[in-house]
C-alpha positions as CSV (number, residue, x, y, z in Angstrom):
1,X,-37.5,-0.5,10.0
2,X,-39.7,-1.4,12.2
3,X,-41.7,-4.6,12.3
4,X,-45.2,-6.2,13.3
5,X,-45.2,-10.1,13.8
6,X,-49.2,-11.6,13.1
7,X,-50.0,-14.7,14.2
8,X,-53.8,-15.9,13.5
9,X,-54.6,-19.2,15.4
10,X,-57.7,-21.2,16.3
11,X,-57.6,-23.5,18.7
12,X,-54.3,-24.1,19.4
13,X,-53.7,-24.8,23.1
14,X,-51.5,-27.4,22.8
15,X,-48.9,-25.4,20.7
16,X,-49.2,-21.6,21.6
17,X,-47.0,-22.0,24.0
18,X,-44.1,-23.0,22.4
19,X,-45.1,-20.5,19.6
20,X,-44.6,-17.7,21.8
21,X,-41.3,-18.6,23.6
22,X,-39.8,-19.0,20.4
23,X,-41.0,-15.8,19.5
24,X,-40.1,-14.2,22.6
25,X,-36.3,-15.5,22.1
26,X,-35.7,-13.7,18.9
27,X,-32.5,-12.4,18.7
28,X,-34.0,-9.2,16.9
29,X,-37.3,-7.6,19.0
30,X,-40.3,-6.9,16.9
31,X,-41.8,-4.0,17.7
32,X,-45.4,-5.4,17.7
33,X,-46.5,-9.1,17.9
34,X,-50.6,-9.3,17.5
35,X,-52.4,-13.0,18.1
36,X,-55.2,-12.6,16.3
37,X,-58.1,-15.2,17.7
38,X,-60.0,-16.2,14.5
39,X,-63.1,-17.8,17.3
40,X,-61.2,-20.3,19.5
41,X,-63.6,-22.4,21.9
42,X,-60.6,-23.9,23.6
43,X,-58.6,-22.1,26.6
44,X,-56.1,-20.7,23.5
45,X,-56.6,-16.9,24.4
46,X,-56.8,-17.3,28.4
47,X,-53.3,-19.1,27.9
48,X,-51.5,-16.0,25.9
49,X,-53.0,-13.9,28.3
50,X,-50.9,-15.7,31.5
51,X,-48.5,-15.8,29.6
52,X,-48.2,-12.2,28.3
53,X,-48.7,-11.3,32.0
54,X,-46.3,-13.4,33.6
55,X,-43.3,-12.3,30.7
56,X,-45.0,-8.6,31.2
57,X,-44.5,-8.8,27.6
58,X,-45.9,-5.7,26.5
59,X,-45.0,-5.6,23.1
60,X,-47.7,-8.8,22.6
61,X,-50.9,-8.3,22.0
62,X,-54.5,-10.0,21.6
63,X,-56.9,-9.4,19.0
64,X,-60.1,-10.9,18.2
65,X,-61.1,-11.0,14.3
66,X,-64.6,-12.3,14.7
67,X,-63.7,-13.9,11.8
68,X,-63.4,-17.9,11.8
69,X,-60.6,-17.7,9.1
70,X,-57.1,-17.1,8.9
71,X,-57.0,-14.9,5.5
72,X,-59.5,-12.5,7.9
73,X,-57.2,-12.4,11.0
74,X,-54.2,-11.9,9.1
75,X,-55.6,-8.9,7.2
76,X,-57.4,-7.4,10.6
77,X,-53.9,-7.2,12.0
78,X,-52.2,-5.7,8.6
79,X,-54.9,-3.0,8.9
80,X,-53.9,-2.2,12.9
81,X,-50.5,-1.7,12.5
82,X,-48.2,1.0,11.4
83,X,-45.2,-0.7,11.1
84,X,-42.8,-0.7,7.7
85,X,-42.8,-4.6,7.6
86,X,-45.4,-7.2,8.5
87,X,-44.1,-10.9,9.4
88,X,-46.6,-13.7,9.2
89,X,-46.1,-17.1,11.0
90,X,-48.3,-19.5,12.1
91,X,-49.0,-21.2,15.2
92,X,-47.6,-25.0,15.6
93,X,-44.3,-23.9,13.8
94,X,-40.4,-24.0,15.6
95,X,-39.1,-21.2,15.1
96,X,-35.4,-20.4,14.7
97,X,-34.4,-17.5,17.4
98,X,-32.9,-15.6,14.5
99,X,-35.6,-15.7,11.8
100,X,-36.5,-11.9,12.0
101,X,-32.6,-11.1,12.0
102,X,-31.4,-12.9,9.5
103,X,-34.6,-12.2,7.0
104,X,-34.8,-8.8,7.6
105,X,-30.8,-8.7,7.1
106,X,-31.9,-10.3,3.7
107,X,-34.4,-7.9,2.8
108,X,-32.5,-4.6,3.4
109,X,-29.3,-6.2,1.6
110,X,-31.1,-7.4,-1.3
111,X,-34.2,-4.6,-1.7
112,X,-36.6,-7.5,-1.9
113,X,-40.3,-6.7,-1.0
114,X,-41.0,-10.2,0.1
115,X,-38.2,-12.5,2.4
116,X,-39.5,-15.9,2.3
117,X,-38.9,-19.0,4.2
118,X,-39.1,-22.8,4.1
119,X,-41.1,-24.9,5.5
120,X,-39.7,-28.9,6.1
121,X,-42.7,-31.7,6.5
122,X,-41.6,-35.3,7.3
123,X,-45.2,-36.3,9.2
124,X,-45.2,-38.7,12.2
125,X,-47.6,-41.4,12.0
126,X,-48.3,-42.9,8.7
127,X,-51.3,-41.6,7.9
128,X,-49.9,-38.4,8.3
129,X,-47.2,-39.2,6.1
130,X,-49.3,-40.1,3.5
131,X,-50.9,-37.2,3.2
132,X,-47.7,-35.2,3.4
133,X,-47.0,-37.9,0.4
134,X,-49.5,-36.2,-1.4
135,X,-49.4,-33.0,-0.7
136,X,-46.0,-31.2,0.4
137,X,-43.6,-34.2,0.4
138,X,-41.8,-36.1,2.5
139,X,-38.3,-34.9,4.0
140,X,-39.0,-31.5,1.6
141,X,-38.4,-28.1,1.7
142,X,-41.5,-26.1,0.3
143,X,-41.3,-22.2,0.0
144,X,-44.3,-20.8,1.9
145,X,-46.2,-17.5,2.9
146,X,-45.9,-18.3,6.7
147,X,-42.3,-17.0,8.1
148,X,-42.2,-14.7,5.3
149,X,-41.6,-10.9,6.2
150,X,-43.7,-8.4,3.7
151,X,-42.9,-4.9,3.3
152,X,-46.5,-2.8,4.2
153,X,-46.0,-0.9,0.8
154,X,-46.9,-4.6,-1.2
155,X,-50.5,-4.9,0.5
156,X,-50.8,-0.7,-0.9
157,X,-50.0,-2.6,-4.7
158,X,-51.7,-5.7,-4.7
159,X,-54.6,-5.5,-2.1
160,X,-55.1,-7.8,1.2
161,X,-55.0,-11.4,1.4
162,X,-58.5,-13.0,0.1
163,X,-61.7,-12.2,2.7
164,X,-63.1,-15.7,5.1
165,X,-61.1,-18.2,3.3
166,X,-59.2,-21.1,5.1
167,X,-56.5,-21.7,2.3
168,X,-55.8,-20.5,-1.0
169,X,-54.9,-16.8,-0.3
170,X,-51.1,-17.3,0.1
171,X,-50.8,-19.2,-3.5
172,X,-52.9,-16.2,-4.5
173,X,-50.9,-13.6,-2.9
174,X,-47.5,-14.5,-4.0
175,X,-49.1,-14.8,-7.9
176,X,-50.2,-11.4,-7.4
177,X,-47.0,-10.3,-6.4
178,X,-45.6,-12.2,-8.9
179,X,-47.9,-10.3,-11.5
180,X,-47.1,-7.2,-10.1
181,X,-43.3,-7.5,-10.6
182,X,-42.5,-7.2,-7.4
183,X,-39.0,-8.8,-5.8
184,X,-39.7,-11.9,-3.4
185,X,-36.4,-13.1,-1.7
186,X,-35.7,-16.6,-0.3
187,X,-34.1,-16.7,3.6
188,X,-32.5,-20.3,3.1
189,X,-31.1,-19.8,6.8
190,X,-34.1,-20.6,8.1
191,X,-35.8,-23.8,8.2
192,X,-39.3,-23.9,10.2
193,X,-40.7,-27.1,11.4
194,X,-44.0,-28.7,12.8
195,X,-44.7,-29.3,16.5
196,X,-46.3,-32.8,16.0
197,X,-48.7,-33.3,13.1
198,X,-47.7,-31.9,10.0
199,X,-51.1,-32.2,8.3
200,X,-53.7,-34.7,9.6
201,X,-54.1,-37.7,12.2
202,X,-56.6,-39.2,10.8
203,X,-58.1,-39.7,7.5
204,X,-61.5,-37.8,8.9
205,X,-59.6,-34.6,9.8
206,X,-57.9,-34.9,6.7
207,X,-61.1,-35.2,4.2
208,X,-62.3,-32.5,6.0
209,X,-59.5,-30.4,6.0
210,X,-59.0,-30.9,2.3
211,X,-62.8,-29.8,1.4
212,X,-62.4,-26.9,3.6
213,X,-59.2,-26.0,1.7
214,X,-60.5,-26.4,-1.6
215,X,-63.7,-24.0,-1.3
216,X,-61.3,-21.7,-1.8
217,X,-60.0,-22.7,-5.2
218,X,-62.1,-20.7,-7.8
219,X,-60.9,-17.2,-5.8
220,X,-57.1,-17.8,-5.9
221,X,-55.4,-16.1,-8.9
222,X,-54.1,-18.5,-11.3
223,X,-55.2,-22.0,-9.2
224,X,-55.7,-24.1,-12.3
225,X,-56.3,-27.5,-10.0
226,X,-60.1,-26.9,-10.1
227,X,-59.8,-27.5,-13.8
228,X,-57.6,-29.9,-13.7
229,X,-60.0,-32.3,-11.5
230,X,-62.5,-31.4,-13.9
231,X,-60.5,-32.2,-17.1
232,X,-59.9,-35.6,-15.4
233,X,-63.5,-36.4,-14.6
234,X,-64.3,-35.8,-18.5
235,X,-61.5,-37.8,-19.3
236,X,-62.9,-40.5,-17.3
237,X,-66.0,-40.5,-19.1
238,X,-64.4,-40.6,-22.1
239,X,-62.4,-43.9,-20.9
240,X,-65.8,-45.1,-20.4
241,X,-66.8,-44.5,-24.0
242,X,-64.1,-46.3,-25.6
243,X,-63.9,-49.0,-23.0
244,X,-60.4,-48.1,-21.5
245,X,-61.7,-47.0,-17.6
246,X,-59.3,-50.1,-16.6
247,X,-56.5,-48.3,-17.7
248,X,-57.5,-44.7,-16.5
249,X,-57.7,-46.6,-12.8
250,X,-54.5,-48.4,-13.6
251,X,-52.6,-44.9,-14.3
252,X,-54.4,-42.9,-11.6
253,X,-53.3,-45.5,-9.3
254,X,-49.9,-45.7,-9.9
255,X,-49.7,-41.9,-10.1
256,X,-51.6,-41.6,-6.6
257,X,-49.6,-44.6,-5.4
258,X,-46.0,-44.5,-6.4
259,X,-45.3,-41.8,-8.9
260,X,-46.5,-38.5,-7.1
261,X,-45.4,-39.3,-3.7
262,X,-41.8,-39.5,-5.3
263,X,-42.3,-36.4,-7.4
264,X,-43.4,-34.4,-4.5
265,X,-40.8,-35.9,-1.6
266,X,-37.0,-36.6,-1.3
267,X,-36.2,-40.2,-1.8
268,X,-36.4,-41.6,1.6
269,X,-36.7,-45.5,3.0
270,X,-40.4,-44.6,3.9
271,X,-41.6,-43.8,0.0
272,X,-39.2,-47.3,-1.2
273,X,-41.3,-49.4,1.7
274,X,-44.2,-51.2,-0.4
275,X,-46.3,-51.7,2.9
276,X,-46.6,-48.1,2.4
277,X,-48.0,-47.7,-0.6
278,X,-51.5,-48.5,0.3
279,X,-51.4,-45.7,2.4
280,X,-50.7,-43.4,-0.1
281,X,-53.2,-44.6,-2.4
282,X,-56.1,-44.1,0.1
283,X,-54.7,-40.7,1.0
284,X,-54.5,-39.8,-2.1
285,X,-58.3,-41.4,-2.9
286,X,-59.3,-39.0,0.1
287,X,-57.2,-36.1,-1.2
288,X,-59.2,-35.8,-4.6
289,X,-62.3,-36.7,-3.5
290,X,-62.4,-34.1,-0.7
291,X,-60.9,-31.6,-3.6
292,X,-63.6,-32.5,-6.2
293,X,-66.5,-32.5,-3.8
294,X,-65.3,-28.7,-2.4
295,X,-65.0,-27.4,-5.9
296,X,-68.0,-29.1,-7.0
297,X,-69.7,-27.2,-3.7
298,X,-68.2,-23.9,-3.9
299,X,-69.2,-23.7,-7.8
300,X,-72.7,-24.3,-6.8
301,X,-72.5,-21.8,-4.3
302,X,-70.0,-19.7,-6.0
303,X,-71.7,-16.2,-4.9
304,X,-70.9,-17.3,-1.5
305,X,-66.9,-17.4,-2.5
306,X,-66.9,-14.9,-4.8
């Protein structure tokens, strides 16, 4: 089989580097590897282009979606390849030297459609722990879309990712594939890991990141969190109406605070260090009301998402 890596990225001079000399160590050769350029305005492409030259790497190549999303660049470089299998990976990630081996090993053995890997998120400052509190967990393996090797047949069953969307179209992918029966696969070989930040430095970029995420949420299949934030607003209200919106803060503080940073992470001496927990309550603060104020925006504008 033969097998097309796609890498969208925007703006990432600081890591493409190390993105494409792990890529270029594989122990199995791809047959294609496209970086697709969602609109970078830093020196991202001039970089891969020294660098392609310099390894006379042939078998990488630069496209340019037009696009400022990575759903967009991914599909653009689906629909340019002929290639039986199509590996997606993102920019910023280590990559194990055998992650096309061993997963495509995986996928032959087992007939799966989809060979899956894991992502592990720890976060380096605290703020970015927080939010990793929040979100993926701290010290945690989560099963992701990026690293994952897709046979070109699925996209031919299901469709392509969702159009101009930041986030959202991998959760909506995989529940289409899921719908559709078809056989995802786990490579639990491989274990890919952040260079640096593993979600925000700051609680700016991470409010904004967040909103920009969540516009997406009314298009993925089966995302119930929009109506979850607004089952909790109403439930607010109702608080209100029988004079109990002390213990509604109470709760959602020590669910924001203690309860769903444990859920979501391995026990670890940074969630069991109370000068921490602040942290995690603001992040979390930030978290939902960058969530509420993107599905409240895309709704309004939903012909725009649709």
């Amino acid at each position: 089989m033969h097998i097309t890596v796609i890498i969208p990225y925007y703006n990432e001079s600081e890591t493409i580097l190390s993105t494409l000399e792990s890529l270029y160590v594989q122990t199995r050769k791809p047959e294609n590897i496209f970086l697709v350029d969602s609109g970078s305005t830093d020196d991202t492409s001039a970089k891969i282009e020294r660098w392609i030259r310099d390894k006379n790497a042939v078998y990488f190549k630069q496209l340019f979606s037009g696009e400022m999303s990575p759903s967009s660049s991914i599909n653009m470089g689906i629909k340019k390849t002929n290639d039986d299998i199509i590996a997606y990976i993102d920019c910023g990630l280590i990559i194990p030297s055998d992650w096309l081996k061993t997963s495509e090993e995986l996928m032959i053995s087992l007939g799966s459609d989809i060979v899956s890997s894991s992502i592990f998120t720890k976060g380096v400052s605290l703020i970015d722990k927080s939010f990793i509190a929040q979100t993926y967990g701290i010290e945690n393996n989560t099963i992701c879309l990026p690293g994952s090797l897709i046979k070109k047949t699925v996209f031919n069953k299901i469709g392509y990712l969702i159009e101009a969307v930041r986030s959202g179209y991998d959760v909506d992918f995989t529940n289409k594939a899921s719908i559709k029966g078809l056989k995802r696969d786990i490579n639990s070989k491989i274990e890919l890991k952040y260079i640096g930040t593993n979600y925000t430095n700051s609680y700016k970029q991470g409010i904004k990141k967040v909103f920009s995420y969540s516009l997406a949420g009314w298009k993925t299949k089966k995302d119930i969190k929009p109506l979850l934030y607004f089952l909790l607003i109403i439930l607010f209200f109702i608080s209100i109406s029988f004079n109990m919106h002390m213990y509604y803060i109470i709760i959602y503080c020590l669910l924001r605070m203690i309860l769903i940073p444990i859920y979501k992470s391995q026990i670890c001496k940074t969630l069991l260090n109370p000068l921490n927990y602040p942290f995690y309550l603001l992040s979390g603060i930030a978290i939902d009301f960058s969530r509420l104020s993107g599905y409240i925006y895309s709704s309004i504008y939903r012909g725009k998402y649709e």
